[in-house]
C-alpha positions as CSV (number, residue, x, y, z in Angstrom):
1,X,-103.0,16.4,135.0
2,X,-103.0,14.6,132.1
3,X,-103.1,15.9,128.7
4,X,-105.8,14.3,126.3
5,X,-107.6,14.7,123.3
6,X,-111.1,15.0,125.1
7,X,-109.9,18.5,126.3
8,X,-110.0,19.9,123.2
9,X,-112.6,22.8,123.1
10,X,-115.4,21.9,120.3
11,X,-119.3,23.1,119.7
12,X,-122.1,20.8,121.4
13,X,-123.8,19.0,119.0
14,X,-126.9,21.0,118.9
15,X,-129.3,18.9,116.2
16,X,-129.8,17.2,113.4
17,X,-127.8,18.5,110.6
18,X,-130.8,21.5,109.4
19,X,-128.5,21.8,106.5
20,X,-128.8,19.1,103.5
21,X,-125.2,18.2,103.0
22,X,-126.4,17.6,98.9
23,X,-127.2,21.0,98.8
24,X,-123.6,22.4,100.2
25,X,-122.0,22.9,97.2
26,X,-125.0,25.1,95.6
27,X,-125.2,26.8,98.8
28,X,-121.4,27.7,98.8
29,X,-121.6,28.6,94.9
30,X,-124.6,31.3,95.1
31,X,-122.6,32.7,98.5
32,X,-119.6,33.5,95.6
33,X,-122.2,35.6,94.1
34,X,-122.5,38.3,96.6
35,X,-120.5,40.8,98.2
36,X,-117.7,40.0,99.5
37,X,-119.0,41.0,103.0
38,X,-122.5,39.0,103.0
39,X,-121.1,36.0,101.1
40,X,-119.1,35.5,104.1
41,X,-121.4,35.5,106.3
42,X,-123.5,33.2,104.2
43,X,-120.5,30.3,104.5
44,X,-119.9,31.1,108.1
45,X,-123.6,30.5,108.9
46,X,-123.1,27.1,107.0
47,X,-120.0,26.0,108.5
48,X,-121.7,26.7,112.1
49,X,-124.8,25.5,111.9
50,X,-122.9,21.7,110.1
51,X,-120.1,22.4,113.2
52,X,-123.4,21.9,115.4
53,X,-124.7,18.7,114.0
54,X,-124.7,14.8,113.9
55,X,-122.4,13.8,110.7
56,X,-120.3,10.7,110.5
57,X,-117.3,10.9,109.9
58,X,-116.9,10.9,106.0
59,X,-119.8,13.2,105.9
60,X,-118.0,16.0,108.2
61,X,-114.4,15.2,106.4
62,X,-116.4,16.0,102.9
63,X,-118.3,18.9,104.4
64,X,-114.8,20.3,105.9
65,X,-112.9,19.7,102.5
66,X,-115.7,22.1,101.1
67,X,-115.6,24.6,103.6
68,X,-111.3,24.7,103.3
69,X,-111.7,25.6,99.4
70,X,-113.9,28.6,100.5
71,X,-111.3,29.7,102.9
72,X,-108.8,29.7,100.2
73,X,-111.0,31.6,97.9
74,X,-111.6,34.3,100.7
75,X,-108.3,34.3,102.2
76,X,-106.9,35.2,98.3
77,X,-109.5,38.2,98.7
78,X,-108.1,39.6,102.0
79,X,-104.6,39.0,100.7
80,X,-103.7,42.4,100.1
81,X,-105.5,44.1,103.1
82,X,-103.7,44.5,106.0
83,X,-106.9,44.7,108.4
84,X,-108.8,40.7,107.9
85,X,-112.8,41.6,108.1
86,X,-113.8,39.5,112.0
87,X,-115.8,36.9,110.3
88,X,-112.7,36.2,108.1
89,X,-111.1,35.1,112.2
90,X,-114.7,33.7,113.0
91,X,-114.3,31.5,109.9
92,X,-111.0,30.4,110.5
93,X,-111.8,29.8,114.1
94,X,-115.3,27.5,112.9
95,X,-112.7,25.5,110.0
96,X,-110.8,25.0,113.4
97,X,-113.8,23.7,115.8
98,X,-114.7,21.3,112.4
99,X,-111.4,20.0,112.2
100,X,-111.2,19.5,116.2
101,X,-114.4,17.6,116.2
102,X,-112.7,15.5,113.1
103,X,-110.5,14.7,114.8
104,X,-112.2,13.0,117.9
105,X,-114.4,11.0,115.8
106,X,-111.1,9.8,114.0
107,X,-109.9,8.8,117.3
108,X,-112.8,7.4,118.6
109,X,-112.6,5.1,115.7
110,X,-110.9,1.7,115.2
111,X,-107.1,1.9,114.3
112,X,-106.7,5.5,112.5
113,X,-104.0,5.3,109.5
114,X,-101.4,7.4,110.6
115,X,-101.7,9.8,107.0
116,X,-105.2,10.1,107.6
117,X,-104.5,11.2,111.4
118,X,-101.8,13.6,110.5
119,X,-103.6,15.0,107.8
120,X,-106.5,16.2,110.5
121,X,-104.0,17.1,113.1
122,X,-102.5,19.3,110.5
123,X,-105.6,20.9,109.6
124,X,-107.3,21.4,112.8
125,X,-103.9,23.4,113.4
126,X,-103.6,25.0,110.3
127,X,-106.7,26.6,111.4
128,X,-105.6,27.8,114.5
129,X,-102.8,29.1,113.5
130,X,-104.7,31.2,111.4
131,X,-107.0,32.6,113.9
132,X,-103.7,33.7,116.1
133,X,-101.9,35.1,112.7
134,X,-105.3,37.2,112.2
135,X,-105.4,38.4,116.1
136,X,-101.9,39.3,115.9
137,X,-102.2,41.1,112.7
138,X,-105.0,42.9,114.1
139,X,-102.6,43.7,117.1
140,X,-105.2,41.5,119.4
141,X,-104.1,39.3,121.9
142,X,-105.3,35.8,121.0
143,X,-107.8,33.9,123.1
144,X,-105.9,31.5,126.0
145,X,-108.1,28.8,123.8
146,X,-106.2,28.5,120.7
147,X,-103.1,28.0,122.4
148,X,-104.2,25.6,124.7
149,X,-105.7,23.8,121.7
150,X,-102.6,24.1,119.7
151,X,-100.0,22.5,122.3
152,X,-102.5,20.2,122.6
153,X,-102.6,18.7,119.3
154,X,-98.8,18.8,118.9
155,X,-98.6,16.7,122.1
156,X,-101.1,14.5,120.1
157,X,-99.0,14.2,116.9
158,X,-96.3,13.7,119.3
159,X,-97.7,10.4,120.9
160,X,-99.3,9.8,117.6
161,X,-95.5,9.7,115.8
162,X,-97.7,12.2,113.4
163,X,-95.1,15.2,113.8
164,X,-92.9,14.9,110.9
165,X,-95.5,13.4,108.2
166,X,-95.7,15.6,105.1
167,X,-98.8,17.4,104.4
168,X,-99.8,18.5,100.9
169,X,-101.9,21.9,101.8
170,X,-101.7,25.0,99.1
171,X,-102.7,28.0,101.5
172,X,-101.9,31.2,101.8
173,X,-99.6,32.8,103.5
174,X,-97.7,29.5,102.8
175,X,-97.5,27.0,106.5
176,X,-94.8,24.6,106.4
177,X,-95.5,21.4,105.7
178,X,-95.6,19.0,108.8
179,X,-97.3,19.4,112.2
180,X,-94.5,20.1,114.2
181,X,-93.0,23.0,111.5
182,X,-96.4,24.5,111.8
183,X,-96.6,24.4,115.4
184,X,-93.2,25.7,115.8
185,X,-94.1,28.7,112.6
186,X,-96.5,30.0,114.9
187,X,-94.4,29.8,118.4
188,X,-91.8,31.8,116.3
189,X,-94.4,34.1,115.7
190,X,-95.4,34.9,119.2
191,X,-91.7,35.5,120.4
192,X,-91.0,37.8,117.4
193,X,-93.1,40.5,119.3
194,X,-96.3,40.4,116.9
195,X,-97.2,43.8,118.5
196,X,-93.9,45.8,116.9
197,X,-94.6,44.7,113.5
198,X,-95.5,46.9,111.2
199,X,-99.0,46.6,109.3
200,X,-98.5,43.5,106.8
201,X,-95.8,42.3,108.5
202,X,-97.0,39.7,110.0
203,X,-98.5,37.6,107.3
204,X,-94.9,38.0,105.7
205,X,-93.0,36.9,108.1
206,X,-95.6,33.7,109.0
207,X,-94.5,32.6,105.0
208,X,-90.7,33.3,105.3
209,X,-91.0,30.9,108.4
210,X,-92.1,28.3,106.9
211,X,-89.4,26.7,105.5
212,X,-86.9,27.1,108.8
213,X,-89.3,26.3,111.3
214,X,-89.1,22.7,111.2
215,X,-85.4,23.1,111.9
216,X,-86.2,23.9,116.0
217,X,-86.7,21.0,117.9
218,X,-88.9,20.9,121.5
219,X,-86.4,18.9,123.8
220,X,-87.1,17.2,127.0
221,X,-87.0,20.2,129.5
222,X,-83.9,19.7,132.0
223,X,-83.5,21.9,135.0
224,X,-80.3,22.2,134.9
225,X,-80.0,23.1,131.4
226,X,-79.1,27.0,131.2
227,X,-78.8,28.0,127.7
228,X,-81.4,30.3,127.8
229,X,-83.6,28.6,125.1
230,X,-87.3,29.2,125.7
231,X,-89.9,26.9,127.7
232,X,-93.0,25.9,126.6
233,X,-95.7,24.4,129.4
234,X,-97.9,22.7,127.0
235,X,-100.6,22.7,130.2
236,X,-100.4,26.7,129.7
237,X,-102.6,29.1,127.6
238,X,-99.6,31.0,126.8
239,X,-96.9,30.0,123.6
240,X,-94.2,30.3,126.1
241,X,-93.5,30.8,129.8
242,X,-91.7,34.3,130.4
243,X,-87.9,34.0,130.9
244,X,-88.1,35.3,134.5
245,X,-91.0,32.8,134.9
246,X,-89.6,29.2,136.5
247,X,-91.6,26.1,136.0
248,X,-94.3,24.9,137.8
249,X,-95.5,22.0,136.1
250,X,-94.4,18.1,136.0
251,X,-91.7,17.9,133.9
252,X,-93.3,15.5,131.3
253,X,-95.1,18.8,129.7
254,X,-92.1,20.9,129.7
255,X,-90.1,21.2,126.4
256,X,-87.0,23.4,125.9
257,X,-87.6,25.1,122.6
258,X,-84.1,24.7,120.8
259,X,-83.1,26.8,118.2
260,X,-79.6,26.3,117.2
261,X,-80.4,24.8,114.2
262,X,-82.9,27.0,112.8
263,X,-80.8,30.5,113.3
264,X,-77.4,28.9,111.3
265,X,-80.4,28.3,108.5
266,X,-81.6,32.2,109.2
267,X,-77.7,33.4,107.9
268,X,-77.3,30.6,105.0
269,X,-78.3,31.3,101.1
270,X,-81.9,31.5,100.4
271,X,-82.4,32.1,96.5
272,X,-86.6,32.1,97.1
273,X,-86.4,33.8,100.1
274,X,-87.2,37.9,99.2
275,X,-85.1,40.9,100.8
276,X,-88.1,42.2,103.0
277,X,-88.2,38.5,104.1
278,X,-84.6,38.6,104.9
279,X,-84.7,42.0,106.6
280,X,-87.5,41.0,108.3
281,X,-86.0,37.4,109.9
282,X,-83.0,39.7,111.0
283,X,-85.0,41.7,112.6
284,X,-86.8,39.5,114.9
285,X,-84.1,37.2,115.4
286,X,-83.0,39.0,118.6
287,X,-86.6,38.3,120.1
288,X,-86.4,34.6,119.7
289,X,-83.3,35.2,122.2
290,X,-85.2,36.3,124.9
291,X,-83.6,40.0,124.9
292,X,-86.2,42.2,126.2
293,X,-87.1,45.1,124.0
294,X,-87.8,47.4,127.2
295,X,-84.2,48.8,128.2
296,X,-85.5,51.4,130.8
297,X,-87.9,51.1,133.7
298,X,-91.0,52.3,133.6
299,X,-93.2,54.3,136.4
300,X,-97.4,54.5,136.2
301,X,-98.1,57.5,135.1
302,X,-101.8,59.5,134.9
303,X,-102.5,62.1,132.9
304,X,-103.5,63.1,129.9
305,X,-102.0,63.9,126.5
306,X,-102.5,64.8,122.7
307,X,-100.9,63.3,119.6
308,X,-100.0,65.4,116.3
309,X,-100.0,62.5,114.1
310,X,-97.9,62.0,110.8
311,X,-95.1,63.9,109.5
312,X,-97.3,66.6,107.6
313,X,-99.3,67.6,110.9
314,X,-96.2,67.9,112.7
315,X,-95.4,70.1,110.9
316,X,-98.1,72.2,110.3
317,X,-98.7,71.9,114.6
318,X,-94.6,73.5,114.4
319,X,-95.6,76.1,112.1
320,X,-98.8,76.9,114.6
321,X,-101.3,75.9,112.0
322,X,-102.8,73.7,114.5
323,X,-104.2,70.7,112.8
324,X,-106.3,67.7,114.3
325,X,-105.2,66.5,117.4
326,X,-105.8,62.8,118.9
327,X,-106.9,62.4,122.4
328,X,-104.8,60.4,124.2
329,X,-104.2,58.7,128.3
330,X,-100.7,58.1,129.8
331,X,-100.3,55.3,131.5
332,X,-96.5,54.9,132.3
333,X,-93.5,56.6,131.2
334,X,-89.6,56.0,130.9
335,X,-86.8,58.1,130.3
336,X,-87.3,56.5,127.1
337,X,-91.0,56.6,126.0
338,X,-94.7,56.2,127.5
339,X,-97.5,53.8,127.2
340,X,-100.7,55.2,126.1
341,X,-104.3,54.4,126.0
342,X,-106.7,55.7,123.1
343,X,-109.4,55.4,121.7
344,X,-109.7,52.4,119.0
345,X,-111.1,54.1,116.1
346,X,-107.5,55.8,116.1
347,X,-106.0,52.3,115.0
348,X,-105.6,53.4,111.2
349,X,-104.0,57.2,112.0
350,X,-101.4,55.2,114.6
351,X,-99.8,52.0,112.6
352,X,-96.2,50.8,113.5
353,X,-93.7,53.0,112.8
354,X,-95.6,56.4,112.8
355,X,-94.1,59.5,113.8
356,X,-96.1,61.5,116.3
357,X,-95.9,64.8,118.3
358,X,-96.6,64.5,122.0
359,X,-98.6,67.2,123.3
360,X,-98.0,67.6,126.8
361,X,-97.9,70.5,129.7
362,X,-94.1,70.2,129.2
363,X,-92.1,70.6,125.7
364,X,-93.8,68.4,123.3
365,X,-91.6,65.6,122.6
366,X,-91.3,63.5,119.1
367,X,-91.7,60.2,119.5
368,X,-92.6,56.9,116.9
369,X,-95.0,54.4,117.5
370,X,-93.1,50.8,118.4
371,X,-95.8,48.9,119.2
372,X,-99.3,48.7,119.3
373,X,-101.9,46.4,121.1
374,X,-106.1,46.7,120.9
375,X,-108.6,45.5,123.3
376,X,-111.7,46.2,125.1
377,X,-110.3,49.6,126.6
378,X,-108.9,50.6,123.6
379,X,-106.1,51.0,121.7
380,X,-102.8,50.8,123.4
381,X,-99.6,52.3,121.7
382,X,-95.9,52.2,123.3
383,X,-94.2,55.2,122.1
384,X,-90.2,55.7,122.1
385,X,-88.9,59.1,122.6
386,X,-86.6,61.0,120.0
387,X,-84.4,63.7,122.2
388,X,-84.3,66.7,120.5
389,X,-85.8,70.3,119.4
390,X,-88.1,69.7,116.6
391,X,-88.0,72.3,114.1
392,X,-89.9,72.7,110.6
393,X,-88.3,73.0,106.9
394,X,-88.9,72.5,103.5
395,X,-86.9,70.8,101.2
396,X,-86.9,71.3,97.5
397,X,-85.1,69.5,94.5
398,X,-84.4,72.7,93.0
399,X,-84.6,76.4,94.3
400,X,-87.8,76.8,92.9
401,X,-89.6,73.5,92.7
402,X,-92.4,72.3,94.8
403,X,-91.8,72.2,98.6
404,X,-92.0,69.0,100.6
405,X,-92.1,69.1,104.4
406,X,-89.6,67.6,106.7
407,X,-89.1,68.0,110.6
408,X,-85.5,68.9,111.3
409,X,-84.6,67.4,114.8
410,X,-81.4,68.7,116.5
411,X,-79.8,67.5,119.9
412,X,-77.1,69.6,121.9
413,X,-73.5,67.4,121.9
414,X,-71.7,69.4,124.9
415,X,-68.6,70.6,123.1
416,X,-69.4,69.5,119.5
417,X,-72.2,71.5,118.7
418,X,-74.9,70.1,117.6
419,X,-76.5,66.6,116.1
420,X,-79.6,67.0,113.6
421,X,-81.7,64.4,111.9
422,X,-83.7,65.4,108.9
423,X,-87.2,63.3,109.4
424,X,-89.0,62.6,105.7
425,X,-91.3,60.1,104.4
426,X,-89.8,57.2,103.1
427,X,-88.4,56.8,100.2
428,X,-89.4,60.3,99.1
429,X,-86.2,61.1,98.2
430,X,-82.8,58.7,97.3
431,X,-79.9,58.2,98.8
432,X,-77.5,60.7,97.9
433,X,-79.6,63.3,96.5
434,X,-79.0,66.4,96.4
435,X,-81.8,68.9,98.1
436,X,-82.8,72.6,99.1
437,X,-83.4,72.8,102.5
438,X,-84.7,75.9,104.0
439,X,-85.6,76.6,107.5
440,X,-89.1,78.5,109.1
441,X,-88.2,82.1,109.1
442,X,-85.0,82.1,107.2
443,X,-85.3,83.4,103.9
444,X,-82.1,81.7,102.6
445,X,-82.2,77.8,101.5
446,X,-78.6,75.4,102.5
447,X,-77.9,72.3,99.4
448,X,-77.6,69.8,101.7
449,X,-76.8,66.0,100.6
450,X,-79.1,63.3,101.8
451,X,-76.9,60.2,103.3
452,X,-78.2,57.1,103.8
453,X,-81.3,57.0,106.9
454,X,-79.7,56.0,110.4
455,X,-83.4,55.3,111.1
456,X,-86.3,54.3,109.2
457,X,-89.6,52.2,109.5
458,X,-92.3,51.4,106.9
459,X,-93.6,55.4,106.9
460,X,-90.6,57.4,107.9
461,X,-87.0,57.7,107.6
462,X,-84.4,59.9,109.8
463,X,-81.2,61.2,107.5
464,X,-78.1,62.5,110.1
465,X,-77.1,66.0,108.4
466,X,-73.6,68.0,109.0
467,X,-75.2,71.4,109.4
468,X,-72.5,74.7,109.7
């Protein structure tokens, strides 16, 4: 098998262009003037329909210019939303197809300058990387397409000598600058488990990327080579082959994805890099390792289950108040947690990181939501179990001020009593503040200092208390 541009996946060309490419501009300018929602479908309708049809070369590269200043305007827009609107991916994924078909008429042309080539290669996987940063921050899997795509146009830029030219592109969330930093941004992506970041997560660790992800290099794969450094199959739909997974293919498409260089940079001074950047790199630092986030093994498991979602109706389901409830399907379980199945309009009530009750025919069980995955069944959620009796309280900043619920979770310690872990939203309260704490049915209230968390994620924080 040989790799080649003419595998690339682009649109038939359908027609004559139906759309006056004079008249592009105007079009694209009245869009700006509706809703957010119907504007974009206006461009998107544009951009397919010109995707579709005959244009030479410097027509399509001035039509796709156009088209990637309207992303940037929409892209600002859908900044601060965690959830990108589908034809926001649909138009990424169009800007993508453009570029692609770009691209072949640049190679099916006389002697490309190697600036010009780059510059196309870098767009036309700009683009994609997009479309996977929007699936994954939709928890979706990506299509096998847009990887296929993307190894090949780095194995493109790599026969090209393209890899390493700069590209001058202001977009946002920032992309490094060259093809194979970009390629390599969005490979670190996929091996930092997408699916256990929190909502918005995503999008901020594709930026603090950027400037490190140049530093990996794709080697030469060599079979005797055992450091454990992940392989990418460039033949595959996959970013990288699975570490229990041995290589099938010839050689010549297998690169060893070296990282030495880029986790010294991880650990050295970063002045512009923010501390949720640098928290974040840390944390998904082990997963470009290859150490596998499941530490017990699973069984299949049917049955069903409800959740009490969120801190506040755990409690209220403790106290017997008996608030909503979420329908949920096991499908495995572990001495450490379950796999679930439910239904996908439960997405926003179940982010990363959200603390749930477990409603079984056994003793319901606290656990938090560490991953999260949506398809065409549903919405998928891998809980992780938190031992313990869950109990509710009320915590006050003073004897008589307002109450704020917590869930007070204590674990037996044969011959040492007891271990409890105060649960409360984050950053409700500060470190080292004092609080009233007053347990259901006891009429007395404990001071109780609040050390720092020994677990917390983006909604909810775990304080270990010293109770008499």
């Amino acid at each position: 098998m040989t790799l080649d541009a003419l595998r690339l996946e682009v649109p038939d060309i359908l027609e004559e262009n139906s759309t006056p490419l004079a008249s592009v501009p105007t079009l694209l300018s009245q869009a700006r003037q509706l809703p957010q929602d119907s504007a974009l479908q206006q461009v998107l309708g544009h951009l397919f329909r010109l995707n579709r049809s005959a244009l030479t070369l410097l027509e399509r590269q001035r039509v796709l210019q156009s088209f990637s200043e309207e992303f940037r305007h929409y892209a600002q827009a859908y900044q601060g939303r965690t959830s990108p609107p589908p034809l926001f991916i649909r138009l990424c994924d169009e800007l993508a197809c453009g570029f692609k078909r770009l691209l072949l008429q640049i190679l099916q042309g006389h002697q490309p300058s190697r600036p010009h080539l780059a510059w196309c290669l870098y767009m036309a996987q700009h683009f994609l990387a997009q479309t996977l940063l929007r699936h994954y921050q939709l928890y979706q899997e990506p299509s096998p397409r847009l990887w296929r795509d993307s190894h090949l146009l780095y194995w493109i830029g790599e026969h090209q000598g393209c890899l390493d030219e700069p590209v001058a592109a202001a977009f946002r969330p920032t992309p490094a600058n060259t093809l194979r930093g970009l390629y390599q941004q969005m490979l670190l992506l996929a091996l930092s488990n997408p699916f256990h970041l929190s909502e918005g997560e995503c999008p901020l660790l594709f930026g603090a990327l950027a400037p490190l992800a140049g530093l990996a290099r794709l080697l030469p794969w060599d079979e005797d080579d055992e450091n454990g450094s992940p392989t990418v199959d460039l033949t595959e739909s996959q970013p990288c082959l699975p570490q229990d997974q041995r290589p099938d293919g010839a050689n010549t498409y297998l690169r060893r994805f070296e990282l030495g260089a880029l986790l010294i940079a991880v650990h050295e001074p970063a002045p512009l890099r923010s501390d949720s950047e640098r928290q974040l790199l840390e944390k998904v630092r082990q997963h470009w390792l290859g150490r596998q986030q499941r530490r017990h093994l699973r069984t299949e498991k049917t049955g069903s289950c409800q959740l009490v979602v969120g801190l506040p109706a755990i409690h209220a389901e403790l106290l017997a108040q008996h608030p909503g409830r979420c329908e949920a399907q096991l499908l495995d379980t572990s001495p450490g947690g379950a796999r679930l199945l439910c239904h996908g309009d439960q997405g926003s009530q179940l982010p990363v990181g959200q603390l749930v009750l477990v409603q079984t025919p056994n003793t319901p069980v606290l656990a938090l939501v560490r991953w999260r995955y949506q398809n065409a069944e549903g919405l998928h959620l891998g809980l992780r179990y938190l031992k313990g009796l869950p109990r509710p309280v009320w915590l006050r900043r003073a004897p008589n001020a307002q109450t704020h619920p917590g869930v007070l979770q204590s674990t037996p310690d044969p011959g040492s009593g007891w271990h409890h872990g105060l649960w409360l939203p984050c950053n409700q309260f500060g470190d080292g503040e004092n609080l009233w704490m007053q347990l259901a049915s006891v009429n007395n209230q404990a001071i109780v200092p609040l050390p720092q968390p020994n677990l917390c994620t983006s909604l909810v924080a775990r304080y270990p208390l010293q109770l008499a």
